[in-house]
Steps between C-alpha positions, in 0.01 A plus 500: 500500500605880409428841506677769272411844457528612106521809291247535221389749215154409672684603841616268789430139485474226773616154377405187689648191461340187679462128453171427314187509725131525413384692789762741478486561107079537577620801772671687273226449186241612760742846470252769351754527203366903400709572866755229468572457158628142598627246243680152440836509322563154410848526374564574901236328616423780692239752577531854451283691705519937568701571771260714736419447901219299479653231260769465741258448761270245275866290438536458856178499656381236200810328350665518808833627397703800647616841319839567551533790724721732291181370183267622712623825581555588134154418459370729730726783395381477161181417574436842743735748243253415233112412682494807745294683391152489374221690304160510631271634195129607603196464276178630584394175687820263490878521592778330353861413621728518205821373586684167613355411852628184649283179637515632845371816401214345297452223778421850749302666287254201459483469835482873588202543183268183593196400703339200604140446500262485796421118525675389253568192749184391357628508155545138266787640307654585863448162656626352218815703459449606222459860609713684768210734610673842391380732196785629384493903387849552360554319163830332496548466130420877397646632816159735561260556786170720586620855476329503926747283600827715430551594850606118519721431249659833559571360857589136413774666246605709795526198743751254211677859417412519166514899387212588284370814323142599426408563143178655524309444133129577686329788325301750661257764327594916431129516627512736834142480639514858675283364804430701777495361874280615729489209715585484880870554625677187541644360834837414541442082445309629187755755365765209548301223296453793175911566532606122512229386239608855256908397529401109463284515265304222578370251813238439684401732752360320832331696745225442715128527435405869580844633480429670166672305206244597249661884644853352431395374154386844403767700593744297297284533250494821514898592517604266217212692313445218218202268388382259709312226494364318845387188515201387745296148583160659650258756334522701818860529474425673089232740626728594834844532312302727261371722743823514711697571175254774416485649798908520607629498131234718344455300175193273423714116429359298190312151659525163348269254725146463590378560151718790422768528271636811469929553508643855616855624591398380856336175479315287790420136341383173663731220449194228348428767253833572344545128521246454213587845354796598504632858530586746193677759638847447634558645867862611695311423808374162644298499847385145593221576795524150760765421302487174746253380238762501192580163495179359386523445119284772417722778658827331429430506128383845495752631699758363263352652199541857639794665351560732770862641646311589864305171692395520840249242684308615801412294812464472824574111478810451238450131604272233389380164602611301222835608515531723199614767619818545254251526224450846646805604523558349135251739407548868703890388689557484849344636794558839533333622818327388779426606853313323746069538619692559862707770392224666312273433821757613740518845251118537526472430140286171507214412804644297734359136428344328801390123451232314576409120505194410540392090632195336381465123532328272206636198489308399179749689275784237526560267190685268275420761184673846523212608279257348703630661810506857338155489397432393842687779656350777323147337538469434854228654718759513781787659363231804332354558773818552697581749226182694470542529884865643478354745254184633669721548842714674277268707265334594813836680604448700232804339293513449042538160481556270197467178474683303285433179363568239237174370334227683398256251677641593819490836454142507384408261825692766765313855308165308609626382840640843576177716376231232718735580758427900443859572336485670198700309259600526111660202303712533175686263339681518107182405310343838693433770217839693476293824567355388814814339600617887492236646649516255824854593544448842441231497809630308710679794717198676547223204477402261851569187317714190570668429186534137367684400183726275349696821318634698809867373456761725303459819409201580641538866711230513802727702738169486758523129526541452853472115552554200241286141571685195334160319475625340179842269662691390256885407468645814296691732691571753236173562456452505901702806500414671228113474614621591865691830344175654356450586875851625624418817397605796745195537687381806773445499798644154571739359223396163537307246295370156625558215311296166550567152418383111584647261663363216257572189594521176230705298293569749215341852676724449784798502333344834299482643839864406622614631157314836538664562859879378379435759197398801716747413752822536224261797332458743853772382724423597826205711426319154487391377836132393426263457797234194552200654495 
């Protein structure tokens, strides 16, 4: 066996010299031969394989022969003198490395650019080895990777000391947009997010519920002066983005959603619209409203499309259950700010949350089925009752309370328990007439109802909210605290708002329950100590 270092017109050569053996000639055809540029010279009767790092460490790690030393070294020299240094070239929605970058190198950035998928324990191909589990987000063979995630490969470079330089081929418009802000001044956590997003360019921007990212959104808006396009999920988020826009911008935005099409410099469009339609104009500004919900097919594709230099996502949860959550930063980058609902709460910004749990006993809920147990749960005579209770005391105290459930049926069942128990009550739900939907929100500050819907979630503003019944359970925590921020509000005289839950007990609802508390209890910190009631 032998190892000699040689001098080519094709540049330095390894040559390997070994008695025959199958598995060992089967390593080195297994050698990606684009990167090695391996081959058998049978006048030696030896292979001739590039002399870079990682075919030294393939020879000994799978042939099981050692460099030289002084070979080695030589390697390395070389090897470092001419693969320092990198481009990184940015398209609208993709990046590319252009350069030499060895195996480590691409062995970090699949691991630093992948995710595996919620459950995928469950999966055939994964119990059958055929499939690892991870989706993979940087492509190996044309060196690229969503244009979201440059943040990371910027930082894996930096970690294996590979020197790069940006070339920057995004294009934004000559179009200045002249807008005029007569919004409210920003506070300090606010002024911070606009600064870090403007010199980024783009990320997601977490901040609590309440804490005024739609404010955040507007002002960078505003200061990069371009068009904009922002993307929602909920008709209440088009008609309340248009009306915020209007009102702190002073420019009516075009709306594509809810049977309107209509494109403008400043565009508000719901993500199942464009999805079927997509959009004409071209836009220097992407805004992704719960940008938590981007990696559902819908969004991701959309998002993808849009051509524009400036993304930013918007949540107050940048994580999701399913663990996805690298599919937003593929699409907007990395988190770019974030504070905490105790900070804000400790600043007076948000109402001090004060929980609630609330015992009932049915034993008739448990079984075998989880769907069988749900229907149960938001059925039983008990567990209403127990509710419609809560909410009289309450209502009674003169608090706004919603009421938030899952099913329609259930919500239907507690409007009728609450009115025979002389509360007024008012139920809507997404098949409710988008008009009246509006006008019930509208009222609800000044009106005596208890509100009850299935839509009170994200985006939503009822700043008089004062308490928030989980009557519906369920196992989702991001939507726990986005439905629990609609009443965080800052509130006068006493900036506090009561939230209620249920301490269900079953097979599959118990384990909702468990999940709602562990969720709240990483989401508020300290500020959640709930109290048996």
């Amino acid at each position: 066996m032998a190892i000699k270092l040689i001098e080519t017109e094709w540049g330095k050569k390894l040559v390997v010299t070994f008695p025959y053996c199958a598995h060992k000639v089967s390593a080195i055809k297994s050698l990606d031969w684009e990167n090695t540029h391996r081959r058998y010279v049978p006048e030696e009767k030896a292979w001739e394989i590039d002399a870079v790092p990682d075919v030294v460490y393939f020879i000994e790690r799978e042939l099981g022969m050692v460099v030289p030393k002084e070979i080695f070294e030589q390697i390395v020299a070389t090897y470092e003198a001419q693969n320092n240094s990198v481009d990184i070239v940015l398209h609208a929605t993709q990046g590319q490395v252009e350069g030499a970058i060895s195996e480590r190198v691409r062995t970090s950035l699949r691991e630093a650019l992948r995710y595996m998928l919620d459950g995928v324990e469950w999966s055939t191909k994964y119990q059958t080895g055929e499939w690892d589990g991870w989706r993979n987000l940087w492509d190996d063979y044309y060196q690229t990777f969503p244009i979201g995630l440059l943040e990371l490969v910027k930082r894996t470079l930096i970690q294996h000391k590979v020197d790069f330089t940006i070339v920057d081929n995004r294009v934004v418009s000559n179009v200045n947009l002249q807008l005029n802000w007569t919004g409210f001044a920003l506070r300090k956590y606010q002024t911070d997010a606009v600064k870090e997003a403007i010199d980024i360019g783009n990320g997601f921007i977490s901040l609590p519920t309440g804490s005024g990212k739609t404010l955040v959104a507007l002002n960078i808006m505003y200061k990069l002066d371009k068009t904009t396009v922002i993307f929602v999920h909920l008709k209440e988020l088009l008609y309340q983005w248009a009306r915020v826009i209007e009102k702190v911008l002073g420019v009516k935005p075009g709306l594509v959603g809810d049977g309107l099409y209509e494109e403008k410099q400043i565009t508000v469009a719901m993500l199942q619209t464009v999805n079927g339609r997509p959009l004409q104009r071209k836009y220097d500004i992407m805004v992704v409203d719960e940008c938590h919900h981007i990696p559902a097919d819908t969004f991701k594709e959309v998002a993808f499309k849009v051509q524009a230099k400036y993304r930013f996502g918007l949540s107050a949860t940048p994580w999701r259950e399913d663990g996805k959550e690298l599919l937003i930063q593929a699409q907007t980058g990395t988190m770019l700010s974030s504070t905490t609902p105790q900070k804000l709460v400790e600043a007076g910004y948000l109402a001090k949350p004060k929980f609630l749990i609330a015992g009932y006993e049915d034993e008739y809920i448990w079984d075998r089925s989880y769907q069988r147990e749900y229907k149960k749960l938001v059925t039983s005579e008990i567990r209403n009752a127990r509710i419609v209770e809560i909410v009289k005391d309450l209502h009674e105290q003169g608090h706004k309370i919603y009421v938030d459930v899952k099913r329609i049926a259930q919500g239907k069942t507690l409007k009728l328990m609450l009115e025979m128990a002389d509360v007024p009550a008012i139920f809507i739900s997404g098949t409710t007439a988008t008009k009246k939907r509006q006008k019930v929100l509208s009222e609800f500050e000044t009106d005596s109802h208890v509100l009850v819907s299935t839509l009170i979630k994200e985006g939503v503003d009822l700043p008089c909210m004062s308490v928030v019944v989980l009557a519906g359970g369920g196992k989702s925590g991001i939507q726990v605290i986005q439905t629990l921020g609609r009443a965080l509000r800052p509130k006068e005289p006493i900036n506090e708002a009561l939230i209620v839950d249920f301490k269900d007990d079953g097979k599959y609802v118990g384990d909702h329950f468990d999940s709602r508390c562990a969720t709240l209890k990483r989401y508020y910190g300290e500020l959640y100590q709930p109290k048996t009631i």
